[in-house]
N, C-alpha and C positions, 0 to 999 in steps of 0.2 A: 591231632595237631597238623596243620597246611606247615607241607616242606617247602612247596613254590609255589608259588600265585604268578600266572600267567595276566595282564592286566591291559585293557587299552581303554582310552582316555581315563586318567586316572588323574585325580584331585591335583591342582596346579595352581601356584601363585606367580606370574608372569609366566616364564620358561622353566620355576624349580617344581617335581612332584612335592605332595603335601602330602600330611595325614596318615603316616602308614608308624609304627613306631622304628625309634631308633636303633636297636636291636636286630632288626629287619636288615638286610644287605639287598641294596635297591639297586636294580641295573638300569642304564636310559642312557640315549645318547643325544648328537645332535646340540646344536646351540639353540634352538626353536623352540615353541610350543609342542611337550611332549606327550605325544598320544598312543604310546605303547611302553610297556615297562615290564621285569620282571623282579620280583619278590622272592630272597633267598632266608628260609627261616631254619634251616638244617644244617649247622657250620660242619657237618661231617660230608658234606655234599661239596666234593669240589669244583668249583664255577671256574671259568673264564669268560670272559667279554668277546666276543667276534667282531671288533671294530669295522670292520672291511663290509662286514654285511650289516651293519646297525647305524640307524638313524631314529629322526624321532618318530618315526611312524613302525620301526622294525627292531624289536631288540634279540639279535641270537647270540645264545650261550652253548658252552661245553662244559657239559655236565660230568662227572665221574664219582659211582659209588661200587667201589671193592673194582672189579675187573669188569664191570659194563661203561659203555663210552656215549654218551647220548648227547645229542644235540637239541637243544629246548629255543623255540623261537617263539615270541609272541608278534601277531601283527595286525595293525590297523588300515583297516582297507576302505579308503574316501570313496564314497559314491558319486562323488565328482570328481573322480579322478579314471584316466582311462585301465582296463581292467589288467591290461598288458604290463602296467607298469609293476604289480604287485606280485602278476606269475613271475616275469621278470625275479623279482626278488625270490621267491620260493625256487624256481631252476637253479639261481645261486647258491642256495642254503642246500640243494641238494647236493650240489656238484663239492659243495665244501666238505660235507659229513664221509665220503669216499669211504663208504664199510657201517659208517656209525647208525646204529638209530636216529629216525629225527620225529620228533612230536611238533607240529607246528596248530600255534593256539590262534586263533581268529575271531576280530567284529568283524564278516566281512559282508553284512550289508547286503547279502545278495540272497535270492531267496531261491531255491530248491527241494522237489521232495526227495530228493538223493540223503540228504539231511531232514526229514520228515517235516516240511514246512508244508504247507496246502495248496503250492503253485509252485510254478518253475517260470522266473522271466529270461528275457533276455540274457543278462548278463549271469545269474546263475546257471545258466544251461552251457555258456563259456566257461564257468569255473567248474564245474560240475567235468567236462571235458578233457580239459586240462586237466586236472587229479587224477582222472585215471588215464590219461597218455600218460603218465610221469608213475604209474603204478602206486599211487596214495590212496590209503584205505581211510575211509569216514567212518568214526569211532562214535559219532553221536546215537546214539539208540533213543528209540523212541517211546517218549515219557508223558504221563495226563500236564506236565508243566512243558511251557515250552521258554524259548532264550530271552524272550524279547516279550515284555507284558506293557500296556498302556490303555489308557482310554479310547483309543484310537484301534486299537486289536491286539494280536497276541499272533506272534511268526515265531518260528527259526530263522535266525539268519547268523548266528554262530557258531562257528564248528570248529572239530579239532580232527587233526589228520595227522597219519604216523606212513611211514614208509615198510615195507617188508621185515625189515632188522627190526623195528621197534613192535609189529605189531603184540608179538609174546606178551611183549612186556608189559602192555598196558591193559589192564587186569578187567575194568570194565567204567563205561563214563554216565552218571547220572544226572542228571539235571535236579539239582537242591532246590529245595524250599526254603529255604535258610535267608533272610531277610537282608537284601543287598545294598539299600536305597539307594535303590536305581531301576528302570525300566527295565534291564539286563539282568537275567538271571545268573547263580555261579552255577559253571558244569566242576563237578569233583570228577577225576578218577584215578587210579589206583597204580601204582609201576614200581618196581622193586621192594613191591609188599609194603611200600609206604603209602598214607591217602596225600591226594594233592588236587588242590583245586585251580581253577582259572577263571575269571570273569571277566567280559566285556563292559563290565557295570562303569560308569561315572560317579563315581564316590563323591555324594554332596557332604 
């Protein structure tokens, strides 16, 4: 059973998410078209909202199960948007967790083989940089499926990154088969002996 689904562009009718069931405790913020979201399906899992740091392209939470403290963020990274603006948000989401774990889940569009993709552009050799100025370890291991499949080809360019506190905890990340309909594969992986997944996928 998925505890949290980390989510970006996820099924939307104007500005509301769609599609997910009601049971589900949906996080998103933002009055706009929302292209980041997270999915709580563990009501023994206590969430908060981090308003301050969430928009609709950024959703972070505070997570707590028994006496670990984690911080779960999902984010959606426009490739037309400049690259700064997103480290920007991750620098905050670190400086916010002071002590905590932080797992931060990513479309981010950028492509590097730091993340087992088959090139390094521009802008992922920026992100790829940045991650490790900031001491964030890249959790994606490298799998015969990759994130991102189309007629067009088949990359990586989503990842998931944890900070030193969290790294323990996050037990190992594999890239599913598991039928997403969407271009975007789900990555599953594992943290407080529960499985949990996240995907980039656009849920038609």
């Amino acid at each position: 059973m998925t505890d949290i689904l980390c989510i970006q562009e996820p099924n939307a009718i104007g500005n509301t998410s769609v599609g997910l069931p009601q049971y589900y405790k949906v996080f998103a913020s933002g009055e706009g078209r929302k292209r980041a979201a997270i999915v709580i399906n563990n009501r023994q899992i206590d969430t908060l909202l981090i308003n301050q740091l969430s928009d609709e392209e950024a959703v972070v939470l505070e997570t707590k199960d028994e006496n670990t403290r984690i911080i779960m963020a999902s984010f959606y990274f426009d490739i037309n948007r400049p690259l700064d603006t997103d480290m920007q948000k991750i620098q905050a989401t670190l400086a916010h967790a002071k002590g905590a774990g932080v797992i931060i889940a990513t479309g981010s569009n950028y492509r590097s083989t730091s993340w087992h993709d088959v090139i390094t552009n521009k802008t992922g050799k920026l992100l790829e940089e940045f991650l490790m100025s900031k001491q964030l370890h890249i959790i994606n291991e490298e799998r015969c499926y990759t994130t991102f499949r189309s007629s067009r080809g088949a990359t990586n360019i989503d990842l998931t990154v944890t900070n030193n506190e969290a790294l323990d905890i996050v037990r190992e990340c594999v890239i599913s088969d598991q039928e997403s309909c969407s271009v975007h594969s789900i990555l599953k992986y594992v943290f407080w002996n529960v499985t949990s997944r996240w995907t980039g996928a656009n849920k038609e």
